[in-house]
C-alpha positions as CSV (number, residue, x, y, z in Angstrom):
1,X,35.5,112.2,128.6
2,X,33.5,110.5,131.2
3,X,34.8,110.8,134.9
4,X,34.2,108.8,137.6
5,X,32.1,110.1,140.8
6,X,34.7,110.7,143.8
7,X,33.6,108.6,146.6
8,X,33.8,109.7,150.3
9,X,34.4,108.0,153.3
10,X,30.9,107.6,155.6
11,X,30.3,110.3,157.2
12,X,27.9,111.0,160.3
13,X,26.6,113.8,162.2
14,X,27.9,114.9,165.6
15,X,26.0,118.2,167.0
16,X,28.9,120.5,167.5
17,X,31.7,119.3,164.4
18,X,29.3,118.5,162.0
19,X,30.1,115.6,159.4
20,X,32.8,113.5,160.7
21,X,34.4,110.0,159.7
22,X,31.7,107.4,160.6
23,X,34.1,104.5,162.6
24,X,33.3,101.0,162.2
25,X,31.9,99.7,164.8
26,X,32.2,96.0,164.0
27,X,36.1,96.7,163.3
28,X,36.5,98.2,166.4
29,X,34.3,95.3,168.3
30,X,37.0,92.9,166.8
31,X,40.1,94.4,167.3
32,X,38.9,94.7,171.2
33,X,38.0,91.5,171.1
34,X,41.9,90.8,170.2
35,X,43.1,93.1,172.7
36,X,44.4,95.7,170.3
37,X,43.6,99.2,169.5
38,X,40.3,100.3,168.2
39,X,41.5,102.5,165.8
40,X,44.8,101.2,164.7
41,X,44.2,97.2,165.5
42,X,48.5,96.9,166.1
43,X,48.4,98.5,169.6
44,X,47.6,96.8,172.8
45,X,44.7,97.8,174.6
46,X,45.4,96.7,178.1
47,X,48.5,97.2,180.2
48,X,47.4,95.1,182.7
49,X,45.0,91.9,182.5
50,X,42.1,94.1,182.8
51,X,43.3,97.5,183.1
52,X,42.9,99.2,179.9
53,X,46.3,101.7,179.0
54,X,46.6,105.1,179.4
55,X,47.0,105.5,175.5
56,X,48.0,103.0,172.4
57,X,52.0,102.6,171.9
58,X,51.5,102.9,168.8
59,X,49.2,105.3,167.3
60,X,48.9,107.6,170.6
61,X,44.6,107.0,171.1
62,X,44.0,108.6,175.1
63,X,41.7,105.6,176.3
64,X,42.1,107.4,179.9
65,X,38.4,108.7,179.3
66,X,36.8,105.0,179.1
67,X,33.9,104.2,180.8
68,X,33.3,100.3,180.6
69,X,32.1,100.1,184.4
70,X,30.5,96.4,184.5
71,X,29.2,95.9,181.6
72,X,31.5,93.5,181.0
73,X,31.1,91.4,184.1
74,X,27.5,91.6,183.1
75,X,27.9,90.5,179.3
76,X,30.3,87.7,180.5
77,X,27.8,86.4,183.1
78,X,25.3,86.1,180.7
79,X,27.1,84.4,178.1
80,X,28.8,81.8,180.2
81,X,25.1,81.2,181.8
82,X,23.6,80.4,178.4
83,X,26.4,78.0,178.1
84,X,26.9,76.1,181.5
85,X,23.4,76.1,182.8
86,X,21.7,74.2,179.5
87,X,24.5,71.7,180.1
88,X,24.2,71.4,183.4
89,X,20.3,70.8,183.6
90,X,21.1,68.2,180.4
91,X,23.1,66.1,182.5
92,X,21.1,66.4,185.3
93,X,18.1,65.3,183.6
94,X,19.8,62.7,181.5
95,X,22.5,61.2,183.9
96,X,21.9,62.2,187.4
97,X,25.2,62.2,188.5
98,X,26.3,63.2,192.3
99,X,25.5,66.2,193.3
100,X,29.8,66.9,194.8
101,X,30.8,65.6,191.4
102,X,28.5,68.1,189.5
103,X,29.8,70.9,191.8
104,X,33.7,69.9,191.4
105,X,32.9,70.0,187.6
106,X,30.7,72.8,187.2
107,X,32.5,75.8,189.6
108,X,35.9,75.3,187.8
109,X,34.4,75.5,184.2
110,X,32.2,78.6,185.4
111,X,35.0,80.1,186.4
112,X,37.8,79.5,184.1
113,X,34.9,80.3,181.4
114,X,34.5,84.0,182.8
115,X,38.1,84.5,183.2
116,X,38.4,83.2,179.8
117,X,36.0,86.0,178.2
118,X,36.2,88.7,180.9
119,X,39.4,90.8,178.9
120,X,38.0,90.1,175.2
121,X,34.6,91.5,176.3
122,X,35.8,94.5,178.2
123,X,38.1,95.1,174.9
124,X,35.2,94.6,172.7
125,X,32.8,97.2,175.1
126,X,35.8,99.9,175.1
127,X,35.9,99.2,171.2
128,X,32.4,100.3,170.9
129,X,32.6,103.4,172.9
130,X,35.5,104.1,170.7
131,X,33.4,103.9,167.3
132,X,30.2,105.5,168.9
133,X,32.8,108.2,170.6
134,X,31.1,107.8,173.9
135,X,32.7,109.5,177.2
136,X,36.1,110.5,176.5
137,X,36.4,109.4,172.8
138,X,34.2,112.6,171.5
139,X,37.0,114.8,169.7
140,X,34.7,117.6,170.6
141,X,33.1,117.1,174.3
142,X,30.3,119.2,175.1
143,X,31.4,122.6,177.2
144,X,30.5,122.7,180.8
145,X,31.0,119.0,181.1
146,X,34.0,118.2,183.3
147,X,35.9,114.8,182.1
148,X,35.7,111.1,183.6
């Protein structure tokens, strides 16, 4: 009788547990993304529009030691740039229209843009830090270290 191998879930190395459970990090991207829990994906991540919560309601994750800072405003501003300025500079070039009709059209998109993306990116950065168990998402911080 032949029996099958017993597969394992990934494992990677942290210096003072050992092995552990590797975390998706494209899982946990994506359920930030949506606003949800990193680990679970039912929770929600912020209690606010961009204050992140204490700890999910439903699987109990402490997200009180997150550390997204501005990354986010920085990820938005270049994504909406990559988006608004090529258009911009096309319909300059091509269409020339006035320069108070460009601005009345331009601002408002810009900015309803970066509100648009502002909460799914900072969900998206706090899902990372989550699967790479940056700053307080280490189950075993270093000793000596005071927390965020």
């Amino acid at each position: 009788m032949t029996s099958t191998p017993r597969t394992l879930p990934p494992q990677t190395w942290t210096r003072d547990a050992g092995a552990v459970e590797k975390r998706d990090v494209w899982t946990a991207m994506k359920r930030g993304l949506r606003g949800r829990c990193p680990r679970c994906g039912e929770g929600k991540l912020f209690r606010a529009f961009l204050k992140v919560a204490d700890n999910c309601n439903r699987c109990g994750q402490d997200f009180s030691g997150h550390r997204a800072d501005d990354l986010p405003a920085y990820l938005v501003i270049v994504i909406v740039g990559h988006i608004i300025v090529p258009l911009v500079l096309s319909i300059e070039t091509n269409y020339a229209p006035p320069v108070a009709l460009q601005l009345a059209i331009y601002l408002p998109v810009t900015l309803v843009a970066s509100l648009a993306l502002i909460q799914p990116v900072k969900g998206a950065v706090v899902g990372l830090q989550w699967a790479f168990r940056m700053h307080g998402f280490d189950d075993n911080p270093v000793e000596g270290i005071p927390p965020v």
